[in-house]
C-alpha positions in Angstrom: 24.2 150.0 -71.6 26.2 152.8 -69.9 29.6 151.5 -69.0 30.4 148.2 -70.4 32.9 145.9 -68.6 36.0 145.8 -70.6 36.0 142.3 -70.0 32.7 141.2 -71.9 32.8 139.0 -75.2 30.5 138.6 -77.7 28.3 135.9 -79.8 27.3 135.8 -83.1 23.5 134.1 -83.2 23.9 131.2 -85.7 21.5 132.7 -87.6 23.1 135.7 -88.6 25.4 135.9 -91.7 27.9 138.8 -92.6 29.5 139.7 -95.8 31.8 142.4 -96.5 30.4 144.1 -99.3 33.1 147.2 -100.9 34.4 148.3 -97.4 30.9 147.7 -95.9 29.6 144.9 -93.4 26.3 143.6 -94.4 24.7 141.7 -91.9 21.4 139.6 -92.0 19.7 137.4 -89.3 17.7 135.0 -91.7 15.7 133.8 -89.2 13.6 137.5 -88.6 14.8 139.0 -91.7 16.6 141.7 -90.2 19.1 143.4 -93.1 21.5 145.6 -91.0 25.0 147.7 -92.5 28.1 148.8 -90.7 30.2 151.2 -91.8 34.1 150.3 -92.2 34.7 151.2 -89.0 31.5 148.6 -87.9 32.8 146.5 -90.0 36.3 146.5 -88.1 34.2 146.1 -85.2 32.2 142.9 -86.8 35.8 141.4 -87.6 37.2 141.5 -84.2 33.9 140.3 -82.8 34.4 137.6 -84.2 38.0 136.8 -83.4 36.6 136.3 -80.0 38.2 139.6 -78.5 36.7 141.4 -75.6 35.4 145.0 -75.3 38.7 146.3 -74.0 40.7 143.9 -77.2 38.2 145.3 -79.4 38.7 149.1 -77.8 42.3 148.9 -78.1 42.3 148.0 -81.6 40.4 150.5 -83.0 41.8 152.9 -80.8 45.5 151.9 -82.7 43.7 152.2 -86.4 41.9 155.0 -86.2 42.2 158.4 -85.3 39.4 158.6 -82.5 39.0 159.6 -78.9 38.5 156.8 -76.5 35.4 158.2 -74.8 34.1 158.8 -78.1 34.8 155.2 -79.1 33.2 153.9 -76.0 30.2 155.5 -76.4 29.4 154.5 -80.3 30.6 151.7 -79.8 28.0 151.4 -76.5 25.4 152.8 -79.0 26.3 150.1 -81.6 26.3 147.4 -79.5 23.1 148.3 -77.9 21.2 148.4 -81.7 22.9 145.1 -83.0 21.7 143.4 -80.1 18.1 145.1 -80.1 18.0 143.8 -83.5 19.2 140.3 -82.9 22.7 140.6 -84.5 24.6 140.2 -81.3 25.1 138.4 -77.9 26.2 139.9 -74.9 28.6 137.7 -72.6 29.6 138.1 -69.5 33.0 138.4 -68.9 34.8 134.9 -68.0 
């Protein structure tokens, strides 16, 4: 998972529904039952998913809204990426 091209997108399984619950992502794939919560800033994260932005989109957006390093970033954000997708919240793309 060790360094992501900026230039990847992501999917959203159709079976997977989110719902923001008080500043919280909650995120379920109904077809394994797997319940999963972000944080706000996961949340953010979930939201710009799923405006279609890439890694780099997604990187510079946080980067402007919160106070954060951007090697720091990229690694939770590696380490997030990697667990949603182990638990079959999120799709990988390669980049166009």
């Amino acid at each position: 998972m060790q360094g992501l091209n900026e230039d990847i997108r992501f999917g959203i399984p159709s079976d997977v529904v989110g719902a923001e619950v008080d500043g919280e992502m909650v995120l379920l794939n109904a077809r394994t039952g797997v319940y999963y919560s972000l944080d706000s800033v996961g949340a953010r994260f979930w939201v710009l998913v799923g405006e279609g932005r890439t890694l780099g989109g997604i990187m510079s957006a946080l980067l402007t809204e919160y106070d954060v390093e951007s090697a720091v970033l990229r690694s939770d954000l590696e380490a997030l990426i990697s667990d949603l997708q182990e638990n079959a919240l999120l799709r990988v793309s390669a980049p166009d």
